[in-house]
N, C-alpha and C positions, 0 to 999 in steps of 0.2 A: 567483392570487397565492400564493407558496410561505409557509407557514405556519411551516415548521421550520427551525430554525438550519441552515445548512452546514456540512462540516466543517471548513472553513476560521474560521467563525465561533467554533466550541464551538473550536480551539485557540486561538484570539485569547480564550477566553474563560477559558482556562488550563484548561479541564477534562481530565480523562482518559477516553477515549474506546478502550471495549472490542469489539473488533472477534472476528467469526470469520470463517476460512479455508473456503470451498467449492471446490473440485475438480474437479466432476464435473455436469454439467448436471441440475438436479432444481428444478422451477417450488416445490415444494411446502418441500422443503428452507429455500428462498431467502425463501418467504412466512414462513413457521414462524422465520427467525433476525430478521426484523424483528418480528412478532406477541408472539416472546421479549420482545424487547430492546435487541438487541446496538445501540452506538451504527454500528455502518459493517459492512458485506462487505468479505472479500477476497476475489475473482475471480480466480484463478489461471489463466491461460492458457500460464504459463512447462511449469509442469510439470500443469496438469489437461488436460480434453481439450474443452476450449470450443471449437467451430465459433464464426465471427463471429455467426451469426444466433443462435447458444444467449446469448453475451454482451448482444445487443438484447434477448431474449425475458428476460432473468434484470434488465436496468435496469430492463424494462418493471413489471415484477414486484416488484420492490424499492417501487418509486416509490408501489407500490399502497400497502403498508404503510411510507412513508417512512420509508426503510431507504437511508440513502448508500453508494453501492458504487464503491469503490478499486479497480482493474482493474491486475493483474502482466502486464505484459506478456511477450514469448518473449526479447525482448534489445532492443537500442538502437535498431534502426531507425527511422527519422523517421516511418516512414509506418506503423507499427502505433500511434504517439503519438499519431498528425492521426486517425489512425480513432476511435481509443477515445475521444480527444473528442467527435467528433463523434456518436457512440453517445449522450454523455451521461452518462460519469463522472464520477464527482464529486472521485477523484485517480487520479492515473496513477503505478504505483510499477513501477521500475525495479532488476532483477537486478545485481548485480556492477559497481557503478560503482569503478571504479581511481583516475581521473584528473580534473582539473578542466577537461581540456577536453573532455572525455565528457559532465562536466555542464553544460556549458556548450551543445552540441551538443545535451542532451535541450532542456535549457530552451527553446532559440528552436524545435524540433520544434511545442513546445506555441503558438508565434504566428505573425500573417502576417508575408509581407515587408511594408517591409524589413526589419524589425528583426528577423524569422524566418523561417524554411523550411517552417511549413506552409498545404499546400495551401486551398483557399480553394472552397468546397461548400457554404456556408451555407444557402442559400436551399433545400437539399434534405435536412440532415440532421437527425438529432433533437434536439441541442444547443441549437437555435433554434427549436424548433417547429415544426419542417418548414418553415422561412422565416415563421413565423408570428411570430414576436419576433423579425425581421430586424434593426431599428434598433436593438434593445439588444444585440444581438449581436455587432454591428460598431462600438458603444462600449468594451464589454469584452466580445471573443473570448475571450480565457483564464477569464474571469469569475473563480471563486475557485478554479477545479482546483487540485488542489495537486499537486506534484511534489515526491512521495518516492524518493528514491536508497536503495539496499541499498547498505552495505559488508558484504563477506562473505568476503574476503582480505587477506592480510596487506597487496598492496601498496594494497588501498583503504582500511585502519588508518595506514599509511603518509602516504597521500596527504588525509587526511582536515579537516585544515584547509583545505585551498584548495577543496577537494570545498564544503566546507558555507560557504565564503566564496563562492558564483557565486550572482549574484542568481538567481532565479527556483527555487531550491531551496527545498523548504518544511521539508523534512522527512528524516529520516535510519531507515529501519530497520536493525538490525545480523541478519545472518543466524546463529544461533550454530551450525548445524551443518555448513554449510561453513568457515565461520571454523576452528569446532575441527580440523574436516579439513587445513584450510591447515597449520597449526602441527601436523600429526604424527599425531593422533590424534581423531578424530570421536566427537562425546559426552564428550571427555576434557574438562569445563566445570571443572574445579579445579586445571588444569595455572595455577602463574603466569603463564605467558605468553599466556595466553587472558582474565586478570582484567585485565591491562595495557593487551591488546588492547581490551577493553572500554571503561577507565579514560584509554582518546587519546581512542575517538570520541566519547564524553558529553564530556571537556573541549573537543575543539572545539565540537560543538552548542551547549553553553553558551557558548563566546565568542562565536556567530555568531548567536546566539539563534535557533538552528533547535530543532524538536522532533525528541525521540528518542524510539525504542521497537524490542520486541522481544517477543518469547513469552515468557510465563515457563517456565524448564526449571529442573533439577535445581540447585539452590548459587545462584539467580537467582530466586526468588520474587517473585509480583508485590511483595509489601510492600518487598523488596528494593531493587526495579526502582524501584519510584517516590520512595524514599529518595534516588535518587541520578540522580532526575529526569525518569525516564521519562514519558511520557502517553500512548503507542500500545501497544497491546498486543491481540497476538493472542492471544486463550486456546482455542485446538483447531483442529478442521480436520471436516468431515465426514465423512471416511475415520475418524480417529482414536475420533470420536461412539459411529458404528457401529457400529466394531472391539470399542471396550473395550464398550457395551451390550452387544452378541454374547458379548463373551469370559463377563461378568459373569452372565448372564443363563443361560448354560449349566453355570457353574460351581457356580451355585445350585442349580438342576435335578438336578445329578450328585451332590450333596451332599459 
């Protein structure tokens, strides 16, 4: 019987839920950010270099030191959605969503027909025990996954009310370094038109009562971010861990 809240629970319970970004396949990494702390992973397979069987071995692993892991998919495809379920994510978060009926299209990904398009494998995958919690499984299939959308361009700033008005959306991350890209300038976080861009998608999520979040960066401090509603928040990445330990650690040495 599971002991720890979900993530779906601890949003339903208003909390703020501090996540970090993994990359790169590494068992010990993955143990080490639950043994920390962090309330969730983010599993990047958009841009790290996750084989499927490193994303089972990295649930597998998480699960040990119940550590909830949110799996970034490579793009929309219905059937990288039905997998990463079936693996045993606990959310599925989605690159560059534009339009509401993209969001619409992920959502029914995440169920069976008819009300949705995905495939139907229960009795073999991890999601259900390897068929070993078959009956609750075919009560609620989606169970509490959540389904976070990235807006990360102008026309998904644009599009963004009807985006966070499609049921089955749980959740909203804002990407700020493509976003700033979109608008002209990448890392340019103090341009007007990048505080604006910000200041649509927090007003939609607050009409729709979806949750928002984002990394804190430069002019966006966490304390910032949750002033003005945030609750997900990535604080690093293990590239970035490394990087500045390495950078810092040498710069001390060289005096």
């Amino acid at each position: 019987m599971r002991s720890h809240p979900t993530l779906s629970e601890r949003l339903a319970s208003q909390a703020d839920l501090l996540g970090i970004l993994q990359a790169f396949p590494n068992s010990i990494f993955t143990e080490l950010a639950g043994l920390s702390g962090y309330d969730f992973l983010f599993l990047d397979c958009e841009h790290g270099t996750f084989a499927e069987a490193d994303v089972i071995h990295a649930l597998q692993v998480a699960a040990s030191v119940s550590l909830p892991v949110m799996v970034r998919v490579r793009g929309h495809d219905p059937m990288d959605i039905g997998r990463v379920m079936d693996f045993g994510a606990q959310g599925v978060i989605v690159p560059n969503v534009e339009t509401a009926a993209q969001a619409k299209a992920l959502a029914a990904a995440m169920i069976y027909p008819p009300a949705g398009t995905r495939g139907f494998a229960a009795p073999s995958h991890r999601a259900s025990a390897y068929g070993l919690d078959l009956p609750a499984h075919r009560d609620a299939p989606r169970a509490d996954v959540l389904l976070v959308v990235i807006i990360e361009s102008m026309r998904g700033v644009e599009n963004s009310d009807d985006i966070l008005a499609v049921d089955g959306v749980d959740a909203v991350f804002i990407g700020p370094s493509d976003l700033s890209a979109a608008l002209g300038g990448v890392g340019n976080f103090e341009a007007s038109a990048y505080t604006t861009a910000l200041q649509r998608v927090e007003h939609a999520a607050r009409i729709h009562g979806k949750t928002v979040g984002m990394p804190p960066h430069p002019g966006q401090t966490i304390d910032v971010l949750r002033a003005r509603g945030h609750r997900l928040f990535i604080l690093g990445s293990d590239t970035a861990l490394i990087r500045q330990s390495m950078s810092e650690q040498l710069a001390r040495a060289r005096g």
